[in-house]
KOLBA-647747 format. One record per atom (N, C-alpha, C): x, y, z; residue in three letters. Coordinates in steps of 0.1 Angstrom, whole numbers, plus 5000, padded with zeros to 4 digits. Each point is the difference from the previous one (the first is absolute). Layout:
KOLBA-647747
XYZALA...
END
This chain:
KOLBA-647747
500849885000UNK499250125000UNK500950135000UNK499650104996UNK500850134996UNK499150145011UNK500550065002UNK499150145006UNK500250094999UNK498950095000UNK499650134996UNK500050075013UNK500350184999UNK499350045007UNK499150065000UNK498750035005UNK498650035004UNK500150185001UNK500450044991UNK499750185003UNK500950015011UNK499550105009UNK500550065005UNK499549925015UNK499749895001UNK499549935009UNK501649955010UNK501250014985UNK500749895003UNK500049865006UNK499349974997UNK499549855001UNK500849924989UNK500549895005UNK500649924982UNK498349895001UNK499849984987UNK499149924999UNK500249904989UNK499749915001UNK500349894991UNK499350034984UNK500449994987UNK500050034990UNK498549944996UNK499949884998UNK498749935004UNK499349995018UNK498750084995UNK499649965013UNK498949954998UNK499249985011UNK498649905001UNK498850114997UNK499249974992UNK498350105000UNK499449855005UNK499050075006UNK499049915012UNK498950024998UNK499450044986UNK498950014999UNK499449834999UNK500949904993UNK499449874997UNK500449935014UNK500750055009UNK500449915011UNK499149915007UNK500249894995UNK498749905011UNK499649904988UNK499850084986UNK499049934988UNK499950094985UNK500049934995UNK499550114987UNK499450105003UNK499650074986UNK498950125001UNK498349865003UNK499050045004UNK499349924999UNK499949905008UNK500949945008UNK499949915006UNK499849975016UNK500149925004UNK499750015017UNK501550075003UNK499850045013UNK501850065007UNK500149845007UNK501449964995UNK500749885009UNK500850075010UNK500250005013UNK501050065009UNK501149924999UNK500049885001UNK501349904999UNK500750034983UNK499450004990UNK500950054988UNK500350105002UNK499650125008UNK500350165001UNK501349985007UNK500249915012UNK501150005006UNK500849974993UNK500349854991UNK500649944991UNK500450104991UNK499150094993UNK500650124991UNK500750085011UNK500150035010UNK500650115004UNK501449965005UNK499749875003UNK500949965003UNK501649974991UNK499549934988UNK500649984992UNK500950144990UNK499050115005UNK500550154994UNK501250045014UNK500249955007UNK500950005010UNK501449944996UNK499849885002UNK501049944997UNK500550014983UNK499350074993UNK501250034986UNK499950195000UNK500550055015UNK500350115004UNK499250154994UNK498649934998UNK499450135001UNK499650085011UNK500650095003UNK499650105009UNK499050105001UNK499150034993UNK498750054998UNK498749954993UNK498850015011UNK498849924999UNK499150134999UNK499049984985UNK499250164999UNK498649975002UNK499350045008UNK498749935005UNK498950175000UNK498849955005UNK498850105004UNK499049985008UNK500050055008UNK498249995009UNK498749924994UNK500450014987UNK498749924992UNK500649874992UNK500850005001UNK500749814993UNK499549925011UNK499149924992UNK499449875005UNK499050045013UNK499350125002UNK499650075011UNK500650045012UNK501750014994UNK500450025017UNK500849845005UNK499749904994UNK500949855004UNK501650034991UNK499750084987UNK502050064997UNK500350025012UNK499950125007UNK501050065008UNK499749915012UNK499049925004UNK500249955007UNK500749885004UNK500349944990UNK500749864994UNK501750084998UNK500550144997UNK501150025001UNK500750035011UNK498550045012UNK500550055012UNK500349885009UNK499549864991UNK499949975009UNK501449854997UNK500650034991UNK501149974989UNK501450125013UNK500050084996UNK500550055006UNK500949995012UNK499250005006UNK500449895018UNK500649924997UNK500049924989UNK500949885003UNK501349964993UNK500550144996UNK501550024992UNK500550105010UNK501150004999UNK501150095007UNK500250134990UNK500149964987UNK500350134993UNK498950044994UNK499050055005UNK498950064994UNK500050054986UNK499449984994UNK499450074987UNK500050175002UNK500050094989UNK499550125004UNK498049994993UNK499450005004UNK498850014996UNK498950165000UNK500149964984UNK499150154992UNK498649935004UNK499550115007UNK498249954996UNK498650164997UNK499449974995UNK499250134995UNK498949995007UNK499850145001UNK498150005003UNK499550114994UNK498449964999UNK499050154998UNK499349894992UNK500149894991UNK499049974993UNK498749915007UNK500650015019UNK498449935005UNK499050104999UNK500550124999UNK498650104997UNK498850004991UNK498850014998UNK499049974992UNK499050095002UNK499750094995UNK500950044982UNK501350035002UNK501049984992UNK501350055000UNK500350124997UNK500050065010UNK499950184993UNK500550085012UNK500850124988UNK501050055010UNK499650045013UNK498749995006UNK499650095013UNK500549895009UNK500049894993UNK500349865010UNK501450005008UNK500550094992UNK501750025004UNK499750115011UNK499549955009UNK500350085009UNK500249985016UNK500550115009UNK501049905013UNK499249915005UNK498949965001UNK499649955011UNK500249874995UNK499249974985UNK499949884988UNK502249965000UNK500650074997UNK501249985000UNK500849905010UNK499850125009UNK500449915013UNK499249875009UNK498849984993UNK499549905002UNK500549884992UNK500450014990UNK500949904987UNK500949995004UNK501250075008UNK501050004999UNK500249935013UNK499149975010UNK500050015013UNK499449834997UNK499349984995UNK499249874991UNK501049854997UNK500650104992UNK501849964992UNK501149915010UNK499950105010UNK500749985010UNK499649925009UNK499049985000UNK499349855008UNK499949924993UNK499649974989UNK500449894986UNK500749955003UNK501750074999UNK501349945001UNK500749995017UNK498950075009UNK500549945011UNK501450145001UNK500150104998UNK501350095000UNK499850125009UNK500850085003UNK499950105004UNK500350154993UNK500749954988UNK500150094989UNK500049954988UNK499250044991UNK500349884983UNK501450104996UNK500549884989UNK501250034996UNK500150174988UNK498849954991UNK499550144993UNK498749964993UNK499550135002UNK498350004996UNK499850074986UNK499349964994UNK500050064989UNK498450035000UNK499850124991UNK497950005003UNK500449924982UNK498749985004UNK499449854994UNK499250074976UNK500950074995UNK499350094985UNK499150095004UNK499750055011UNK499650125001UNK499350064992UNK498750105000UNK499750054988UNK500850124999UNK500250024988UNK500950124997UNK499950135006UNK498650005012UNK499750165003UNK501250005014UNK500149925004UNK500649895013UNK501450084999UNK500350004987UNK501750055000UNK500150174999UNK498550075002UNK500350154999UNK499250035012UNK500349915014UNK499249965009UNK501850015014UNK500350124998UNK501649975010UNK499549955019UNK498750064998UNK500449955016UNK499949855002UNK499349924990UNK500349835000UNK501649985001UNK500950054994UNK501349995000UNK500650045013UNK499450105006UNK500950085014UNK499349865010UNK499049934995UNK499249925013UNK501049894997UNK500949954992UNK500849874993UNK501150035012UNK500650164995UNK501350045008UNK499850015015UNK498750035006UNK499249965014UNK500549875007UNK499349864991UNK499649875001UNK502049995006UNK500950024989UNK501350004999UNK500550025016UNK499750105000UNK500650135011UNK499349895011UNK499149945003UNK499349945012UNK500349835002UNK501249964988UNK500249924998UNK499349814996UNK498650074993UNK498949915001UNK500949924987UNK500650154985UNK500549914993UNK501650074996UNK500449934993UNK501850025000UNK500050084985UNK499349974988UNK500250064989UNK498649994993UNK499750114990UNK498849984993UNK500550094985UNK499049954995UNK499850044989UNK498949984988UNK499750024986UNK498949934997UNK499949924990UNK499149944993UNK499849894990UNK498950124992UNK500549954985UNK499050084990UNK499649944990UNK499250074992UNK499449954991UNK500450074989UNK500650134997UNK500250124993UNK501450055003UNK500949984988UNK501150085002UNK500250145002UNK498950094998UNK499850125009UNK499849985014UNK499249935006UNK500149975013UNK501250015006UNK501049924994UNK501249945009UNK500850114996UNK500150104995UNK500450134991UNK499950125017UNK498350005001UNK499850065009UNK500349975016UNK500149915000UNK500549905013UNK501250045007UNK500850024985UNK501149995009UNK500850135005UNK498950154993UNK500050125009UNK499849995012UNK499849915006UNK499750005015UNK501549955006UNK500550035009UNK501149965006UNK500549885006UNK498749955003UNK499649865010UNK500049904996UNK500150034981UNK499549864990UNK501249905004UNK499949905000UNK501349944998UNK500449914992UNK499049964994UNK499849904991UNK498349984986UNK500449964995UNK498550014990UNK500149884992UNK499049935003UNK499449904990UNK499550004991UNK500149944986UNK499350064987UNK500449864992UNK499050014990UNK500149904993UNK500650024985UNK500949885001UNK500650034988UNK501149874996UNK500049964989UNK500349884989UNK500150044986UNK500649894994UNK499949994986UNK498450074991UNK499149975007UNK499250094995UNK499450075006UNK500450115012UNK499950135001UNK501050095002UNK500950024991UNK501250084999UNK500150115002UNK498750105004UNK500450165001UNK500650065016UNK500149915012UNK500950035008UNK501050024998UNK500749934993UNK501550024993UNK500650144999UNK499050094993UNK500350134992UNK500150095014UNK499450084996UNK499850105020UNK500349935008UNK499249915004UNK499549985015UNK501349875005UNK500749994995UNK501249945002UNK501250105003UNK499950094994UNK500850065000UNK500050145011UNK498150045002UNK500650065014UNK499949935012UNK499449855000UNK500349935012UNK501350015003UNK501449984995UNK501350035001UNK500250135006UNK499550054994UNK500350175003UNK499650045016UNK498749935005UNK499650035012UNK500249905009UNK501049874994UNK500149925007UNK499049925011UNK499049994986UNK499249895008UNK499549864990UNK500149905012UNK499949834992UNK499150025000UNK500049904980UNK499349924996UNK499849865000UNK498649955007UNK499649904998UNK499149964989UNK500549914993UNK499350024985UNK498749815006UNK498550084998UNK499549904999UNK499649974991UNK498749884993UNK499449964989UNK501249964990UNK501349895007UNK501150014988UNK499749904985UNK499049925007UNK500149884988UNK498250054995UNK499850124999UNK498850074993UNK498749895007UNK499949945007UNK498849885009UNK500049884998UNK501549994992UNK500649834995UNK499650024989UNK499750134991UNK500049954981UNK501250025000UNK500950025006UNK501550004996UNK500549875006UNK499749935006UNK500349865002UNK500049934987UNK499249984990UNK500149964989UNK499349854998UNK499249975013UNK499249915002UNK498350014989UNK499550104998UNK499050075002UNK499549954984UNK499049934993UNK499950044983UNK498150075003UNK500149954985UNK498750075004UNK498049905002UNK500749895003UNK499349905011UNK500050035011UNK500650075007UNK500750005014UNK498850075007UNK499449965009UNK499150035006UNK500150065018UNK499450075005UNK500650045013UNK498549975008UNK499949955016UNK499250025007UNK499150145005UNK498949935002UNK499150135004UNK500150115004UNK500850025015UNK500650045010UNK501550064991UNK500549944993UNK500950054994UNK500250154995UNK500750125002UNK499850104996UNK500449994983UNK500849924996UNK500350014985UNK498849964990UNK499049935011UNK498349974991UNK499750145002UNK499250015018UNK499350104995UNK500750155003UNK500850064996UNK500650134999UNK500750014988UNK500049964992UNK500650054987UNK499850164992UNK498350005005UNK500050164991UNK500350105017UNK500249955007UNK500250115016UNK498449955003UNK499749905000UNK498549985008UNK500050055015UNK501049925008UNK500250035010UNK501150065007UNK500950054994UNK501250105004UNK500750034987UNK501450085001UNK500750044988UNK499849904989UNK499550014991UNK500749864988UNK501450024998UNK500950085006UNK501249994994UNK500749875010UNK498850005011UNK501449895011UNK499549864995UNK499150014991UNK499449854992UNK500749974986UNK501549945001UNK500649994982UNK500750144999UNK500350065005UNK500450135006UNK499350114988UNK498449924994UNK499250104996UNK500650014984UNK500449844998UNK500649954986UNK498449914997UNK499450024991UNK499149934994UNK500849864998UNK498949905006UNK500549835000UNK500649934991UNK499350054988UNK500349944987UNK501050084993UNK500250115003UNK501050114988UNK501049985011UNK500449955015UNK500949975007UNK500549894999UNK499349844992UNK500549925001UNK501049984986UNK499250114987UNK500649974987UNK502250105006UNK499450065010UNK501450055003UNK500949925011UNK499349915007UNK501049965005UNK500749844989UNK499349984993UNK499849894987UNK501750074994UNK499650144995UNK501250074996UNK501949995008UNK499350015012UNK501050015011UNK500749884999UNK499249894998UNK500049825006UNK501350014984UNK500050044984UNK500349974992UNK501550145001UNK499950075007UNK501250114999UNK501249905011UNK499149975011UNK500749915010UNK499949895003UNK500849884991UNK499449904999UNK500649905016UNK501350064999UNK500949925010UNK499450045015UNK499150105003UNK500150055015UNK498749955002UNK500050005014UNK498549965010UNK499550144997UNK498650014995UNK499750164997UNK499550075017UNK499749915011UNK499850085011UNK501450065006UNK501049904995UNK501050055003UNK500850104993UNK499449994988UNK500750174992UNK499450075004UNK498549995005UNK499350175005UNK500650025011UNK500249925010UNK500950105009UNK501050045001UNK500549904986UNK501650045001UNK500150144990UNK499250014997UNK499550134995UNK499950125006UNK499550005007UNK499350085011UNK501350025008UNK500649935007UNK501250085007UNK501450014994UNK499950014979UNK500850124998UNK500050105001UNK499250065009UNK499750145000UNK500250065017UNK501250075003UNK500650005012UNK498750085009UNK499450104996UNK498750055011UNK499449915008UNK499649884990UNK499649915009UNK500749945012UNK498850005012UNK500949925013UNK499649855001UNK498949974997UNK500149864996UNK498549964994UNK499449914999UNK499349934985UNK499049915011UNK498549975005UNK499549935006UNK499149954994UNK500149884992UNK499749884994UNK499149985009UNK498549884998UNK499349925012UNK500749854992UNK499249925008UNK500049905003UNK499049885005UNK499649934994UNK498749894999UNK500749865008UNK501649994996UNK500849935003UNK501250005001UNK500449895005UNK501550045008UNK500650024990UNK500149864991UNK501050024987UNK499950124990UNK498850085003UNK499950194992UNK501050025007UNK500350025015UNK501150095006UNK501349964995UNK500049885001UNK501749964994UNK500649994981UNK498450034997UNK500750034987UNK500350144998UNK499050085008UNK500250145002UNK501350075003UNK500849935007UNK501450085004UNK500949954994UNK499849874992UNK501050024989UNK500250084989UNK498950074998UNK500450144993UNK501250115004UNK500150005009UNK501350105012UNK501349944990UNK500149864999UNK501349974993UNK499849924988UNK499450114990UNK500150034988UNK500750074995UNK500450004989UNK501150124997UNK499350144992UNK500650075007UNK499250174990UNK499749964986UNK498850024999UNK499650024981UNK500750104996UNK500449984986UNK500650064995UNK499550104990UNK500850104994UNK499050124998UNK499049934991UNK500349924988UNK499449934986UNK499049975015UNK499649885008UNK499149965002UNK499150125005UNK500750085009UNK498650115008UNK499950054983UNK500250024996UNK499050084983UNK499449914996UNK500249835000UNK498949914996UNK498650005009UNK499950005011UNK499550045011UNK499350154999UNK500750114996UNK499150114995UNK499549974989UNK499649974989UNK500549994987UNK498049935003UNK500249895008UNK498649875002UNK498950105008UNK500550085009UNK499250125004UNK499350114990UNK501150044995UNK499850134991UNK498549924989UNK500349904997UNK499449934991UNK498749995005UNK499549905010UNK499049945005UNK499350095010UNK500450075010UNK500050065011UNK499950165001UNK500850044996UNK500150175005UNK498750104995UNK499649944987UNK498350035001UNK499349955003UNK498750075011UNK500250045007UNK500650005015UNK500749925002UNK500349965014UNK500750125007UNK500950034991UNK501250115005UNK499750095007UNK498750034990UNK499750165009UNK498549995010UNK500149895004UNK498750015011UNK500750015016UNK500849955001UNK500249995016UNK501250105001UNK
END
């Protein structure tokens, strides 16, 4: 394993880390607590040091199954976890102290802690980020030692644009892969500048970049890749990262014939951390053997310039209208 560092957190964090949205079971499926351990476990011992969770994965049994993983290693994990999306409706009035610190306070009984490692609010609506006293209440939570770092998760590279005028940010979550390339341009470039980590989620686009997927392939009920494709029930971009099913598989079809020799989940991430902004890349996980194929991307060798242009080249083609310019 290789490490990064996390903004201005200084934190080193492992290159690959864990997303915990599938921890327990598929999308769709019952939560197993004994596979959750087994996955967390197993993300241990091939030296990943950061687990990215939320108040709302699996209702609260994520963070509770990490807190409770935790306890029983010596070298703890650093663990990202989010809130604000238990609110209903999700809307920016929700963001406020009382609703806050009730999540955050929530979180912290989940995992059994006295401080989470760092909080991130949970895509926020965009009114949320021209909303500073939510921010002064983050630097509060800090100051009172409930949490150690925060920062937020987005849906919009303006978001994370605006975010990181705040002094407090420390880090930002955003999605981004082979087929959603517009972080790269700006938003990489003043993450550097203000020194704050990126955690890049959605890396294998909801497993159409697994390369498993044709167009038989069918998903369960409960599944968000059934029913959220046009944004039924939240962003469509965190569904296929908001790549139409069919015009995403004729591209990764492209991918599979530009790269015949590589595991394609393992070129997207090995993708993904040629780009130094990033602090590290949180893949999920259904199963153990996803994690251990997952970090053998870390020791892959840099693509070389000919490949990233084959890789833009399947984008520019298939993807960039309109995908580019929505998020």
């Amino acid at each position: 394993m290789k490490y990064r560092k996390l903004g201005k957190t200084n934190v080193d964090v492992s290159e690959i880390s864990l997303g915990c949205w599938q921890l327990g079971g598929k999308w769709g499926d019952p939560y197993d607590d004994e596979l959750a351990f087994e996955t967390l476990k197993t993300a241990t011992n091939l030296d990943i040091t950061c687990f990215d969770t939320a108040d709302v994965y699996q209702g609260g049994m994520s963070e509770n199954a990490i807190g409770r993983y935790i306890k029983t290693v010596k070298d703890k994990p650093f663990v990202i976890t989010k809130v604000g999306r238990k609110s209903n409706p999700h809307v920016a009035e929700a963001y406020n102290e009382d609703t806050l610190r009730k999540y955050v306070d929530d979180s912290r009984d989940n995992m059994n802690v006295d401080s989470l490692d760092m909080v991130l609010l949970h895509c926020p609506p965009t009114d949320v980020y021209y909303m500073p006293e939510v921010f002064k209440l983050m630097d509060t939570l800090k100051e009172e030692g409930k949490i150690k770092h925060y920062g937020v998760s987005v849906e919009r590279i303006e978001e994370g644009l605006k975010a990181m005028q705040y002094d407090g940010v420390e880090a930002i979550e955003i999605i981004f892969n082979m087929f959603r390339l517009r972080p790269q341009e700006l938003f990489f470039e003043q993450a550097k500048k203000h020194n704050v980590g990126v955690i890049v989620r959605v890396p294998l686009a909801s497993g159409l970049l697994s390369g498993k997927f044709d167009k038989n392939t069918t998903f369960k009920k409960d599944d968000h890749r059934n029913f959220n494709r046009n944004g039924e029930a939240f962003d469509k971009g965190e569904t296929f990262s908001g790549v139409e099913f069919e015009t995403g598989l004729k591209a990764v079809d492209k991918l599979k014939e530009a790269f015949p020799n590589y595991n394609l989940p393992q070129l997207a991430l090995r993708y993904i951390l040629m780009f130094d902004a990033v602090s590290t890349v949180i893949p999920g996980a259904s199963k153990t053997k996803h994690v251990k194929s997952n970090v053998q991307a870390v020791d892959l060798d840099p693509l070389t310039d000919d490949e990233m242009a084959k890789i833009q080249s399947v984008y520019d083609t298939y993807i960039k209208d309109p995908v580019h310019y929505l998020w």
